[in-house]
Structures are given as structure tokens and as C-alpha cells.
Legacy VTK file of the C-alpha trace (Angstrom):
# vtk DataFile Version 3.0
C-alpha trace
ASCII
DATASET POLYDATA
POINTS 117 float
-40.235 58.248 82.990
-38.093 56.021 80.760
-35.048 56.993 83.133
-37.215 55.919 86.098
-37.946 52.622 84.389
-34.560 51.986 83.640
-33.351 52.955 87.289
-35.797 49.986 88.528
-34.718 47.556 85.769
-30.806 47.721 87.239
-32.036 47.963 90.651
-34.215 44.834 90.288
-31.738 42.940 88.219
-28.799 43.429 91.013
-29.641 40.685 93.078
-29.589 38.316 90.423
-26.366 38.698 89.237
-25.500 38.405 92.792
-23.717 34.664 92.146
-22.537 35.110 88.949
-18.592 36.293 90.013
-16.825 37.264 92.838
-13.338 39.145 93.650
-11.020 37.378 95.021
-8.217 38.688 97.693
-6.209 40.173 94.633
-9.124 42.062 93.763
-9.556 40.447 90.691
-12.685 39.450 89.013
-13.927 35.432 88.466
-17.072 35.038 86.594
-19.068 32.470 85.594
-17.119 30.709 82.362
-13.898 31.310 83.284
-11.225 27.709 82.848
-9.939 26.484 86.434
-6.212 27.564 85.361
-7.917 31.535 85.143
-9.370 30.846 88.763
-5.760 29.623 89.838
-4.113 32.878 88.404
-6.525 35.444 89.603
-7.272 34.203 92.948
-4.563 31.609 94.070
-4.980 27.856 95.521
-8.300 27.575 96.862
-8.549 27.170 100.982
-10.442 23.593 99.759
-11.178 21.060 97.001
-14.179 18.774 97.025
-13.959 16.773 93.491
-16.869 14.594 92.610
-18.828 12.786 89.491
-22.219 13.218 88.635
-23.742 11.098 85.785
-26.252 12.813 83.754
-28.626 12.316 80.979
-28.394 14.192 77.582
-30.558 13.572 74.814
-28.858 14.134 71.324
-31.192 14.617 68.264
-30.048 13.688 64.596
-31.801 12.719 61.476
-31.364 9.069 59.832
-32.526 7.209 56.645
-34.343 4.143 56.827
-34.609 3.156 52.984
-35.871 6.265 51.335
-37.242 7.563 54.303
-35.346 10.731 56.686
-36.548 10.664 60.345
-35.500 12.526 63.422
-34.192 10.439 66.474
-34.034 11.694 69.767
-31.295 9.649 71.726
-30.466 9.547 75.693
-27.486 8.842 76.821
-25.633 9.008 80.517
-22.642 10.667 80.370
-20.099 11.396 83.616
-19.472 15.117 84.113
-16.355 16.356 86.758
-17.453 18.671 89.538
-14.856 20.652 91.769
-15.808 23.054 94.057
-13.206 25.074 95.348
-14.170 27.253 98.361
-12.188 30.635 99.060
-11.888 31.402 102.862
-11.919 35.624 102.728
-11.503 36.027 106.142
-14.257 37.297 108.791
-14.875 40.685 107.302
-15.980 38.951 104.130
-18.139 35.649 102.713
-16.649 32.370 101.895
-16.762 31.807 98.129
-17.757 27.991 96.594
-16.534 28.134 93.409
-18.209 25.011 91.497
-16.908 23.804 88.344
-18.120 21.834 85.501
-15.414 20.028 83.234
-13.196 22.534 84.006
-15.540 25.905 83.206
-17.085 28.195 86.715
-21.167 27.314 86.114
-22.097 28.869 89.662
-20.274 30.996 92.403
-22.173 30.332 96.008
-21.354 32.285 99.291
-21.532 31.447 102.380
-20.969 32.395 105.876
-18.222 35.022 106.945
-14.966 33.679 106.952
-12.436 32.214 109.528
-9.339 33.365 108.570
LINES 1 118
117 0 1 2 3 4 5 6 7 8 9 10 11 12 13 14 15 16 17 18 19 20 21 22 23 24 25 26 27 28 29 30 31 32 33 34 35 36 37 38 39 40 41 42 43 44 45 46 47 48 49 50 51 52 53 54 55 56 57 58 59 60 61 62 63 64 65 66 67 68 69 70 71 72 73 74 75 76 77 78 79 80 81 82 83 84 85 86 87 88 89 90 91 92 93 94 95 96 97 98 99 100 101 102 103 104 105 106 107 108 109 110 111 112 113 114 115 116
């Protein structure tokens, strides 16, 4: 029974690790974390580059003293994050790849339709 269970667990948790990577043409792996220059390496230039700015709102907490007293301040503040998504033509026996980067780090691999190549 527990080997049934477990069978189902990876079964059901396939799908969702569906975007987290890809292989590129060499047949190497990219994966969500990996640095732009590791993208570059593994997989070669990208068949596009859309670059962009989003502004974004992070709160930062910290402790401060007023006179003898400690409190906690929560603080927003917009900050400008680079996006890049590079997009990886396959060819028509496979999915396009959108590779999107955040300062420089994969946060989500997206496919698309078959390729054109």
C-alpha cells in the first residue's frame, strides 16, 4: 500500500514540475536558479531577447529605539527589478522555451507552441 501511495505521489507531482527546467538542443539541463551566463553555456544565444523593468513593492521589517523603547517597523519600498526572457526556438518536433529571468537568476521556464525552425 505504501508503494501504491508513493507511485501516486510522483505521478501527481509530475505535472508540476513540468516548468521548472528544460533541455536545451545540447541536451543539457536549465533549471530554475541557474545565472544567465549558465543558460548561455548550456544552451547557446537564445533565438530572442525581450528585456524589460518592472517596479515592485517590498516591505523590509527591522526593529528601532525610540528613547528606551524597541519597536518593529514594517517599511515599503519600490524597487526596479530586470526581466529578460529569452525564448529558445526547438524546431517543429519540439516546444518553444521562454526562459524568464529575474536580475540575472531563471524564476520560471514557459513553453509554448511547436517550433519553426
Amino acid at each position: 500500500m505504501r508503494i501504491v501511495l508513493a507511485l501516486l505521489l510522483v505521478t501527481l507531482a509530475g505535472p508540476a514540475l513540468a516548468d521548472d527546467g528544460f533541455r536545451c538542443r545540447t541536451g543539457r539541463l536549465v533549471s530554475v536558479g541557474d545565472h544567465m551566463s549558465e543558460v548561455r553555456n548550456r544552451c547557446g544565444d537564445p533565438d530572442a531577447v525581450v528585456e524589460r523593468t518592472e517596479r515592485r513593492w517590498v516591505k523590509h521589517k527591522f526593529t528601532r529605539r525610540v528613547g528606551n523603547v524597541e519597536e518593529s517597523v514594517i517599511e515599503e519600498q519600490e524597487i526596479e527589478i530586470p526581466i529578460s526572457e529569452w525564448t529558445y526556438d526547438l524546431g517543429p518536433n519540439a516546444f518553444t522555451r521562454y526562459v524568464i529571468f529575474e536580475s540575472g537568476a531563471v524564476v520560471n521556464v514557459a513553453t509554448g507552441e511547436y517550433g519553426r525552425r
